[in-house]
C-alpha positions as a Markdown table, in Angstrom:
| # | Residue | x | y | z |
|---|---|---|---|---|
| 1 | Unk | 21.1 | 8.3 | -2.7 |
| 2 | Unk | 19.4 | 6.9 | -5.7 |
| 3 | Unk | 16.3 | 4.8 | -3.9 |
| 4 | Unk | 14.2 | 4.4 | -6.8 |
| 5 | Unk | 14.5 | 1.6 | -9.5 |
| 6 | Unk | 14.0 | 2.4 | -13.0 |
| 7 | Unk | 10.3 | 0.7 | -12.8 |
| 8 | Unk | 9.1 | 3.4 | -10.2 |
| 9 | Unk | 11.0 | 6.0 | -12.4 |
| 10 | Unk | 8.6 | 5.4 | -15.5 |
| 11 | Unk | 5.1 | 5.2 | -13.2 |
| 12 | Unk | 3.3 | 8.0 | -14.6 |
| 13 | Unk | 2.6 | 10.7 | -11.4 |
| 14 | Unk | -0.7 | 11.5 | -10.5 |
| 15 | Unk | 0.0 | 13.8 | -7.5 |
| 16 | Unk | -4.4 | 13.9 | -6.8 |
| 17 | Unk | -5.6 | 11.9 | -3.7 |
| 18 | Unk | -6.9 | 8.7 | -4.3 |
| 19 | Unk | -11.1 | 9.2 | -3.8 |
| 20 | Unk | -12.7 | 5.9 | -2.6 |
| 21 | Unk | -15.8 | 5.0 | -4.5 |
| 22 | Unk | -17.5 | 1.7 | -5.2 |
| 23 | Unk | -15.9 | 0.7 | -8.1 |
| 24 | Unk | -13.1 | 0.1 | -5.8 |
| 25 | Unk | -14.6 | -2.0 | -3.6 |
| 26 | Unk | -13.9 | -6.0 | -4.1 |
| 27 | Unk | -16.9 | -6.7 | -1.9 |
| 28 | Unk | -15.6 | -8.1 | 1.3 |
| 29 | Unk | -16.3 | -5.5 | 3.9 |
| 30 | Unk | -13.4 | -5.7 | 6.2 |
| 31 | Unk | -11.0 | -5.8 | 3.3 |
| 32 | Unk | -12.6 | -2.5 | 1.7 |
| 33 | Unk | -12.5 | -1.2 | 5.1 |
| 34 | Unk | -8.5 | -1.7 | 5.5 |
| 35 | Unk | -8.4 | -0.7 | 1.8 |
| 36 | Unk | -10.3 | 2.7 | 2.7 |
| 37 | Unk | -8.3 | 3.3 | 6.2 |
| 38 | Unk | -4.5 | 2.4 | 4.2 |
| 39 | Unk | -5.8 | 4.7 | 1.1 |
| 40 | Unk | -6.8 | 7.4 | 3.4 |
| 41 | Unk | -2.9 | 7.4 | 4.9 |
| 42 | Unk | -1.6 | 7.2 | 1.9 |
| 43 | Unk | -3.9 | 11.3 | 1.0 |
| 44 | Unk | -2.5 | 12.2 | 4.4 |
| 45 | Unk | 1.1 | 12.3 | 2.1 |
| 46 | Unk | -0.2 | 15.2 | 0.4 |
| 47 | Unk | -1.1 | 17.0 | 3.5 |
| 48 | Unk | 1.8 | 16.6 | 5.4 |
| 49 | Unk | 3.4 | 18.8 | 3.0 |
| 50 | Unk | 2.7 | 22.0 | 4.6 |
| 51 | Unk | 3.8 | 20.6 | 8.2 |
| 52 | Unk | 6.5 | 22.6 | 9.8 |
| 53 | Unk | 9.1 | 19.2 | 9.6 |
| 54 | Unk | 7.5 | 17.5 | 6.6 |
| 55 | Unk | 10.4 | 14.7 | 6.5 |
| 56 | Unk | 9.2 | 13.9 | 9.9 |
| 57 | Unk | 5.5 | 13.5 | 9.1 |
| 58 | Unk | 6.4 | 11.7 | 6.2 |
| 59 | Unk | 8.2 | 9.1 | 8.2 |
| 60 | Unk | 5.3 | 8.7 | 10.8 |
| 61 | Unk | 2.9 | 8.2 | 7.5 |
| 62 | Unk | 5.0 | 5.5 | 6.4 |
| 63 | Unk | 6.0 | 3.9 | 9.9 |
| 64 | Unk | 2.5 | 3.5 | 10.4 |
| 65 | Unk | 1.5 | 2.2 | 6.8 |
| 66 | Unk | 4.2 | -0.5 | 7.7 |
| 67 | Unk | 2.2 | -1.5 | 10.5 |
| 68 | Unk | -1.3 | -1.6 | 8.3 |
| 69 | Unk | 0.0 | -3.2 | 5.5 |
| 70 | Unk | 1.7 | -6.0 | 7.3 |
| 71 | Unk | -1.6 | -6.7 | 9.3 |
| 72 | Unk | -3.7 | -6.3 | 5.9 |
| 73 | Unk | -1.5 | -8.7 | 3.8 |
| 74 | Unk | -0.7 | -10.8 | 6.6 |
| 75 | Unk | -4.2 | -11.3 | 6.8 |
| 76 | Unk | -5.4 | -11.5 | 3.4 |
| 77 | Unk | -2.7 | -14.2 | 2.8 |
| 78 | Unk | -4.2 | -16.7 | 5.7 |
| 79 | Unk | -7.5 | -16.5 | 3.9 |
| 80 | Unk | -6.2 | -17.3 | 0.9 |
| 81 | Unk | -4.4 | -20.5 | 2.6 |
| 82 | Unk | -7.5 | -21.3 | 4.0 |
| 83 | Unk | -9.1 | -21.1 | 1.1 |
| 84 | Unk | -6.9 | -22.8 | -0.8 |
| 85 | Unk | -5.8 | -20.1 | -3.3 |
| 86 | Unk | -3.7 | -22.0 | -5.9 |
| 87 | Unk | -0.9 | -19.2 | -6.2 |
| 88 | Unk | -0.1 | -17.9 | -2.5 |
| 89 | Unk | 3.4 | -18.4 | -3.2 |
| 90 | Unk | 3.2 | -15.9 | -5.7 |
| 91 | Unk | 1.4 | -13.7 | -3.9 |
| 92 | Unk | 3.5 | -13.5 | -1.0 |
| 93 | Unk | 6.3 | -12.3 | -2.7 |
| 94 | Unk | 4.5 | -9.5 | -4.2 |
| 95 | Unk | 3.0 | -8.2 | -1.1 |
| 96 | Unk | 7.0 | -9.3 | 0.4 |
| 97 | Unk | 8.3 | -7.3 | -2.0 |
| 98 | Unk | 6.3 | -4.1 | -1.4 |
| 99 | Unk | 6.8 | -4.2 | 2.7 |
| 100 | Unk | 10.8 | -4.4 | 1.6 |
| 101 | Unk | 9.9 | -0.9 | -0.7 |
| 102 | Unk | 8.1 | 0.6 | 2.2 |
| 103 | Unk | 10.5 | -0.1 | 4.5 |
| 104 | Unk | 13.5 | 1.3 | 2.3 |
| 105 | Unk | 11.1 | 4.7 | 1.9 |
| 106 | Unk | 11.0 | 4.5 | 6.3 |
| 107 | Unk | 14.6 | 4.8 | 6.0 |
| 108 | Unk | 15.0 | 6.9 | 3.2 |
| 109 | Unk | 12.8 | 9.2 | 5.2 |
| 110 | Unk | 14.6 | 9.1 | 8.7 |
| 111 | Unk | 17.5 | 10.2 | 6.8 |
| 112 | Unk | 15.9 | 12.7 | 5.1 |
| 113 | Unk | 17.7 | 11.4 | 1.9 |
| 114 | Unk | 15.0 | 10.5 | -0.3 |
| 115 | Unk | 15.0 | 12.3 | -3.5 |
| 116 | Unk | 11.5 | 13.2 | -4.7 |
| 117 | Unk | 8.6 | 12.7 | -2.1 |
| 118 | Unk | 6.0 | 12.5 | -5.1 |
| 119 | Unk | 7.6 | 9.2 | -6.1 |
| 120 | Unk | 7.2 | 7.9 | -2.7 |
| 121 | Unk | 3.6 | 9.2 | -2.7 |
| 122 | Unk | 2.6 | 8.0 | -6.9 |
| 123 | Unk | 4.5 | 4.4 | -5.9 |
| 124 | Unk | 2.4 | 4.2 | -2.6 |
| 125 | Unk | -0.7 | 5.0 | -4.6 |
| 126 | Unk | -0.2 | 3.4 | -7.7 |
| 127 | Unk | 0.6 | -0.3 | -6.3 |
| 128 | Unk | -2.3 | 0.1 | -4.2 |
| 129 | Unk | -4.5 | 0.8 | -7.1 |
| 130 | Unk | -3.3 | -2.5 | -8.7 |
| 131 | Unk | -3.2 | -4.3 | -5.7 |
| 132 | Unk | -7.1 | -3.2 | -5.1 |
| 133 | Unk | -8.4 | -3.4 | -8.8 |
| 134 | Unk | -6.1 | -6.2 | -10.0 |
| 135 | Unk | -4.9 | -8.4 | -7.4 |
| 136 | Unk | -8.0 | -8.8 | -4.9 |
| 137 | Unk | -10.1 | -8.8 | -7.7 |
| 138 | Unk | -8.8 | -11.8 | -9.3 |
| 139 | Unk | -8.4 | -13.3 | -5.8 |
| 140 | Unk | -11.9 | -12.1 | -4.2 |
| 141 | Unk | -13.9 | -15.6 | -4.6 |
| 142 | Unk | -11.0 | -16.8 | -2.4 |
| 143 | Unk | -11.9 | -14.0 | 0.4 |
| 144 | Unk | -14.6 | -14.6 | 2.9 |
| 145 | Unk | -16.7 | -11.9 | 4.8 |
| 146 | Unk | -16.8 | -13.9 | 8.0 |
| 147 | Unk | -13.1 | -14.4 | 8.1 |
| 148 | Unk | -11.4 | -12.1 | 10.8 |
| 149 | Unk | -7.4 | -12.1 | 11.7 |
């Protein structure tokens, strides 16, 4: 089964957990905060290497980064609604697009037919690196720290 496009094929693999500092930080507390829980999952790839049925770990990562990812975007989207954020439409298929990636690795992974884990792990942490440094940057003024989902 060939799950990877040719896109995640030329990523470059970096294979080193992803340490949270403040340069990563966008400045709106609870969105760091889902950004630090969501990065710290996506390290937990690199340690479920050594488990006993590492496909099965794998898929319980991802299951449950599903879960955070919806309730992160889902959220970050309504406050850029509410706040009037000029491309949302945009937006929404980027973070669409990625839930549709992570479920096809959930799959992948219940199958065990997946190819190489490290390009599961370098997608995971290289389009959250984008979506942290590039994406909520350029969208931060848009984010409020009172807002809660």
């Amino acid at each position: 089964m060939v799950l990877f496009g040719s896109t995640l094929e030329a990523m470059p693999t970096s294979q080193q957990k992803i340490e949270w500092n403040n340069e990563l930080s966008i400045g709106v507390s609870h969105i760091d905060e889902d950004h630090k829980s969501i990065i710290g999952k996506i390290n937990l790839l690199d340690d479920s290497l050594s488990e006993h049925d590492f496909f099965l770990t794998l898929h319980e990562v991802v299951c449950d980064l599903i879960k955070r990812s919806e309730r992160h975007l889902e959220c970050e989207e309504k406050q850029l609604l509410k706040n009037g954020y000029p491309n949302l439409e945009e937006r929404s298929e980027y973070h669409l697009s990625y839930m549709e990636k992570l479920t096809e690795f959930a799959l992948c992974l219940s199958s065990r037919n997946c190819g190489d884990y490290y390009k599961i792990k370098d997608y995971l942490q290289n389009w959250w690196m984008n979506h942290i440094t590039e994406e909520d940057r350029k969208t931060r003024d848009f984010f409020s720290q009172s807002f809660r989902c």
